[in-house]
Residue frames relative to the residue before (quaternion, step in Angstrom):
aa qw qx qy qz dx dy dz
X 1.0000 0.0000 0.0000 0.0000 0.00 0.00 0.00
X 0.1162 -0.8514 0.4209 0.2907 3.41 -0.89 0.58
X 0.3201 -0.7076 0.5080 0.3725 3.36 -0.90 0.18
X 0.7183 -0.4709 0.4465 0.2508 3.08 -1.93 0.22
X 0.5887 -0.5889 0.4227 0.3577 3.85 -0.88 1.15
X 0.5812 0.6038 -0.3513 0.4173 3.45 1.22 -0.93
X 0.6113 0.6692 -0.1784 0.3830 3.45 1.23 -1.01
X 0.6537 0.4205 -0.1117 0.6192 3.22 1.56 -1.51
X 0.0767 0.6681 -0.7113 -0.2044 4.00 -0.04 0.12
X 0.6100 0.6657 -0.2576 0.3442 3.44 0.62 -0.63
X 0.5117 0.5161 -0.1872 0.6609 3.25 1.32 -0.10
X 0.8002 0.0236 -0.1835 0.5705 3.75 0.16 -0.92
X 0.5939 0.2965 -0.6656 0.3413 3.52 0.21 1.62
X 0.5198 0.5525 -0.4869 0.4329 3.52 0.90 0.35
X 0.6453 0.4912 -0.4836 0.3292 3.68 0.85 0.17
X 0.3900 0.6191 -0.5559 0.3945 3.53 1.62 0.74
X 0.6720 0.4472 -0.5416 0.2347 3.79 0.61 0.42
X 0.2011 0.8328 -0.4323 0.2813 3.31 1.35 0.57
X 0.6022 0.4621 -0.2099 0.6163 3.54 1.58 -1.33
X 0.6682 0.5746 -0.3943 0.2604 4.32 0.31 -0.78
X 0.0495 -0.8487 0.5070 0.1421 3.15 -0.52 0.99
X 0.5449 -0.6625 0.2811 0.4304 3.85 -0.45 0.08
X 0.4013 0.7346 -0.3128 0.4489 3.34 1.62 0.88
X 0.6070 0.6807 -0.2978 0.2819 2.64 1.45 -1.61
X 0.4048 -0.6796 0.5584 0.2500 3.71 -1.44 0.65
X 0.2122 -0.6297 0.5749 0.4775 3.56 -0.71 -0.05
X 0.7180 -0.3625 0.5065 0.3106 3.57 -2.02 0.62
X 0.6980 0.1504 0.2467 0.6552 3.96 0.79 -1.66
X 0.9082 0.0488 -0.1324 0.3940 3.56 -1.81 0.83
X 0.7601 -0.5013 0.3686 0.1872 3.37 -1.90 0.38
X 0.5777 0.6266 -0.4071 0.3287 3.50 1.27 -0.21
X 0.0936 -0.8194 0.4875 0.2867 3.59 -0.82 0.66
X 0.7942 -0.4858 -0.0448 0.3624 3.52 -0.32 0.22
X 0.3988 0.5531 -0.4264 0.5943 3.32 1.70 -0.31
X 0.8656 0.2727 -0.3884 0.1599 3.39 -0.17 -1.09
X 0.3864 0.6274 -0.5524 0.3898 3.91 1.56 0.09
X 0.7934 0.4507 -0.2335 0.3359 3.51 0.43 -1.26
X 0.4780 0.5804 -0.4206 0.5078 3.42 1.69 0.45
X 0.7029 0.3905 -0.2818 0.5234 3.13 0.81 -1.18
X 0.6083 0.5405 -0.4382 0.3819 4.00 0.45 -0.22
X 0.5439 0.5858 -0.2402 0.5508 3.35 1.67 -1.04
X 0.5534 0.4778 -0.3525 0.5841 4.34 1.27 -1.04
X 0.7536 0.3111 -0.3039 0.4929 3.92 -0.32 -0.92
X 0.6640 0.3882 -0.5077 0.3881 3.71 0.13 -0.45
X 0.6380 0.5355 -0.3519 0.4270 3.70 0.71 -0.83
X 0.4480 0.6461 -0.3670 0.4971 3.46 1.18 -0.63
X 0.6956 0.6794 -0.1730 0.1569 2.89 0.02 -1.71
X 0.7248 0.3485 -0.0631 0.5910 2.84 1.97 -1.81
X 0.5340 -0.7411 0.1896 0.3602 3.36 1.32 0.06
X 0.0203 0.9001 -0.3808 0.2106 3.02 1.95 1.29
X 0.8312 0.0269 0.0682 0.5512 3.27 1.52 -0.80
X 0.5871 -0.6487 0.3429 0.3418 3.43 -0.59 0.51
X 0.1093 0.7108 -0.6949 0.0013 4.44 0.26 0.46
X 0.7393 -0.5319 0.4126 0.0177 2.86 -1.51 1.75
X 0.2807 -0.6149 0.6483 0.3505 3.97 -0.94 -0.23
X 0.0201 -0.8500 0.5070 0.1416 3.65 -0.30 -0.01
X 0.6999 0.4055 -0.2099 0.5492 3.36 1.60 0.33
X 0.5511 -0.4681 0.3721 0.5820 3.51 -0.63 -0.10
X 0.6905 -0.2487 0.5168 0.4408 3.33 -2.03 -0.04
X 0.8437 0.2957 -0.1454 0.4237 3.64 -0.22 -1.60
X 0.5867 0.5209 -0.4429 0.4339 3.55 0.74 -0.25
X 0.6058 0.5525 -0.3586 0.4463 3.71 1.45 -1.33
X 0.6688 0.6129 -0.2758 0.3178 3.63 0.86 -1.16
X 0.6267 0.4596 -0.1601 0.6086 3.61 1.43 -0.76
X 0.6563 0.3167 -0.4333 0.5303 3.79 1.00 -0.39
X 0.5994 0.5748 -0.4700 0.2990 4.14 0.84 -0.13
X 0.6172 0.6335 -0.2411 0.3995 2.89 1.48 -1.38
X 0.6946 0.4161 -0.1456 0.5684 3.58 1.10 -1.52
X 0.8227 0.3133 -0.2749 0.3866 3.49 0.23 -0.38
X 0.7517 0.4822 -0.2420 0.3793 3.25 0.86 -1.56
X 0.8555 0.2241 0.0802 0.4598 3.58 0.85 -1.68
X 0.2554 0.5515 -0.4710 0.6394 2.78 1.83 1.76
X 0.3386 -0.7216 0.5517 0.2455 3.56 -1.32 -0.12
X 0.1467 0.7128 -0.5725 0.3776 3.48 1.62 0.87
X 0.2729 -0.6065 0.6430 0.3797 4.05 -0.94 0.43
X 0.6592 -0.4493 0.4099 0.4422 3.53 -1.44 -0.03
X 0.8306 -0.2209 0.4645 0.2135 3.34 -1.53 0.74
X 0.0751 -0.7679 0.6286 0.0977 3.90 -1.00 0.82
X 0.8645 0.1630 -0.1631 0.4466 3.39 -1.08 0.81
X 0.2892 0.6764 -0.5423 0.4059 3.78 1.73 0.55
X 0.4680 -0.7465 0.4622 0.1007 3.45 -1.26 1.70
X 0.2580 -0.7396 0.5312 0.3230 3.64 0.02 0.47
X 0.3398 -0.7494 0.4746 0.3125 3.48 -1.04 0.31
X 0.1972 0.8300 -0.4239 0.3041 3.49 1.08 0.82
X 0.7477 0.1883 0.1317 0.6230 2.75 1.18 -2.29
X 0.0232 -0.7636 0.6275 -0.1505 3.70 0.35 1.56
X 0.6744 0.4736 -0.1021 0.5572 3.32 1.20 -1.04
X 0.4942 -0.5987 0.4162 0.4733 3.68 1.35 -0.06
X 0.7066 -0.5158 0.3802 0.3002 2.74 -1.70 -0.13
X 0.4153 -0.7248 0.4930 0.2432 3.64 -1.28 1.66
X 0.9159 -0.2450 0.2509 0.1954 3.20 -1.52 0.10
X 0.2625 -0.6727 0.5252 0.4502 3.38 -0.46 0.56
X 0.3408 -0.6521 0.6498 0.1907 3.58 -1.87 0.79
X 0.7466 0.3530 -0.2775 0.4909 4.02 0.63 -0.53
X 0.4330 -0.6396 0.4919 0.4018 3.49 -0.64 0.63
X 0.8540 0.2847 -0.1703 0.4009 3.67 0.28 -0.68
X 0.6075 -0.2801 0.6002 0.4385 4.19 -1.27 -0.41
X 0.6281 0.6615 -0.2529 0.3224 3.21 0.18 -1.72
X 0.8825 0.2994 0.0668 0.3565 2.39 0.43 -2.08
X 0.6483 0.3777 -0.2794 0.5991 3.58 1.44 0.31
X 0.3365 0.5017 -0.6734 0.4262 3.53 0.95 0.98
X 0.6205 0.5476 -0.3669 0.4249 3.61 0.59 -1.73
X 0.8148 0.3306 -0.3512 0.3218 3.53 -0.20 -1.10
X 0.5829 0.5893 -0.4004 0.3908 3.77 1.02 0.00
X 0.7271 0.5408 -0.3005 0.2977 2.94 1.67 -0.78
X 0.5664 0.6269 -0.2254 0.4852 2.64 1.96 -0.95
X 0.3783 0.6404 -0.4613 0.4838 3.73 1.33 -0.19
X 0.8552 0.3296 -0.1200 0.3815 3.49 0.10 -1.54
X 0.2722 0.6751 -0.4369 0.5285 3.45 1.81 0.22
X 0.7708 0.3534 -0.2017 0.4903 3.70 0.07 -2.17
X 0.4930 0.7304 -0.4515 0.1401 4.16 0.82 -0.35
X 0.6636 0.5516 -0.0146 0.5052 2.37 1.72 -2.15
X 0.3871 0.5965 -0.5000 0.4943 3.66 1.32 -0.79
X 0.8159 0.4753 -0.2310 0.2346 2.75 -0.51 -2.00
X 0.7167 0.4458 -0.2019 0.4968 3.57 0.65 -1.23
X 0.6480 0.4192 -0.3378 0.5388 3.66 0.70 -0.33
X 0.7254 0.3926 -0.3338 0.4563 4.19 0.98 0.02
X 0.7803 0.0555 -0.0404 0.6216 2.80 1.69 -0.46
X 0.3226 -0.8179 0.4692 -0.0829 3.20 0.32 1.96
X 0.7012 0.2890 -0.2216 0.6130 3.86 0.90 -0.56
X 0.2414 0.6895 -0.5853 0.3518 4.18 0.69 0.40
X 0.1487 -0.7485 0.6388 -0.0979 3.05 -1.20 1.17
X 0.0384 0.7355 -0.6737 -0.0604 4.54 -0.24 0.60
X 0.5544 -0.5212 0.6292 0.1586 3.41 -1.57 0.14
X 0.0331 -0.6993 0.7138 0.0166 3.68 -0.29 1.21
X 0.5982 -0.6638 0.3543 0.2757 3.77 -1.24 1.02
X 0.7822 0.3526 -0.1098 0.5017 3.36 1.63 -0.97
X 0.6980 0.4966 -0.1752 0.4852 3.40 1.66 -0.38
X 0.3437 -0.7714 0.3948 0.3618 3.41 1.71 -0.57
X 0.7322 -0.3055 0.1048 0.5996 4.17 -1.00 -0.13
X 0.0762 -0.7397 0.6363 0.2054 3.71 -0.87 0.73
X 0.3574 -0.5636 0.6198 0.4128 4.05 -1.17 -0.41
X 0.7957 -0.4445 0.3568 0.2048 3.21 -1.52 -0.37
X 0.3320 0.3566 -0.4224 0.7643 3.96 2.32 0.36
X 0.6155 0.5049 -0.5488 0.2550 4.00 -0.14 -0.50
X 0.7120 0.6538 -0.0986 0.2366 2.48 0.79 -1.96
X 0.5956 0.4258 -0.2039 0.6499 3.44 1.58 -1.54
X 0.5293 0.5689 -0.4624 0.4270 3.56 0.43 -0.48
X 0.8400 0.2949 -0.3097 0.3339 3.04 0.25 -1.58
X 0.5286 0.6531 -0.3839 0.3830 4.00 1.46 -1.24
X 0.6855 0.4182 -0.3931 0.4480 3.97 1.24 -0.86
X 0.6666 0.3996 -0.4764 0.4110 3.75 0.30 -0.42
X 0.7222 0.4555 -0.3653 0.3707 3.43 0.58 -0.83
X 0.5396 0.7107 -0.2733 0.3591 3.66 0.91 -0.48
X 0.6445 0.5488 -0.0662 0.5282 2.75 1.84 -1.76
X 0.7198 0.4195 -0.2783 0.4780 3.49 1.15 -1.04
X 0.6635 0.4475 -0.3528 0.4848 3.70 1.00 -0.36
X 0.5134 0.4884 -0.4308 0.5589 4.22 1.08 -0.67
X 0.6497 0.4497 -0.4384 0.4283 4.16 0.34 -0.71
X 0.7607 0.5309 -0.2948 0.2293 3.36 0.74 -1.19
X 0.6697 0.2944 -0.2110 0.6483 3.26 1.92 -0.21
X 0.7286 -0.5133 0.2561 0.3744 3.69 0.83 0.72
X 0.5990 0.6988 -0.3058 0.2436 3.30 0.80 -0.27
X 0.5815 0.4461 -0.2461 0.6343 3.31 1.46 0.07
């Protein structure tokens, strides 16, 4: 069944990578553009519980960053390290820019999937702790937003 773009907000803010070029500088931090949209493409898959992401804080410490960070209208935080990439940043996975607009989109394709079979689904964010599926978009829109600013696209 499809749903309505209206349905996907997530979707019509990924069509700011229409404007990214693999030139682009970031504004702030080391990512160049393939590799933000990799790592947006890692947390969204997360998201659906493609993999296991880690708590990396207390419980009660995670509960006070959701409250302060997530379900606040503060934007995220510049140059916060992700604990993904303690070890830096992994490999490119798509051979092209090109190619990792599509696969991000398709990420946010399998979100909705996922969340529409399983409407009560619950992932682990490392700094925020179990989110549902408004967290989750919550969280994919600020962060989306903070990583499209960092290369102009917003």
């Amino acid at each position: 069944m499809n749903t309505p773009s209206s349905d996907k907000p997530l979707l019509a803010l990924a069509a700011a990578t229409a404007n990214l070029m693999p030139e682009s500088s970031p504004a702030w931090g080391k990512m160049r553009p393939q590799e933000m949209l990799e790592h947006l493409i890692t947390v969204v898959q997360g998201s659906q519980g493609a993999f296991v992401m880690p708590l990396v804080v207390a419980e009660q410490k995670a509960a006070a960053y959701k409250q302060k960070s997530l379900l606040s209208d503060a934007p995220l935080p510049k140059l916060v390290q992700s604990p993904l990439y303690q070890n830096g940043l992994p490999s490119l996975q798509y051979p092209s820019l090109a190619d990792a607009v599509s696969a991000l989109h398709h990420a946010l394709e399998n979100f909705y999937i996922h969340f529409n079979h399983s409407p009560d689904a619950a992932a682990v964010h490392p700094f925020f702790g179990s989110l549902n599926k408004a967290e989750w978009e919550r969280f994919h829109t600020k962060h989306f937003t903070h990583h499209f600013s960092q290369f102009g696209l917003l």
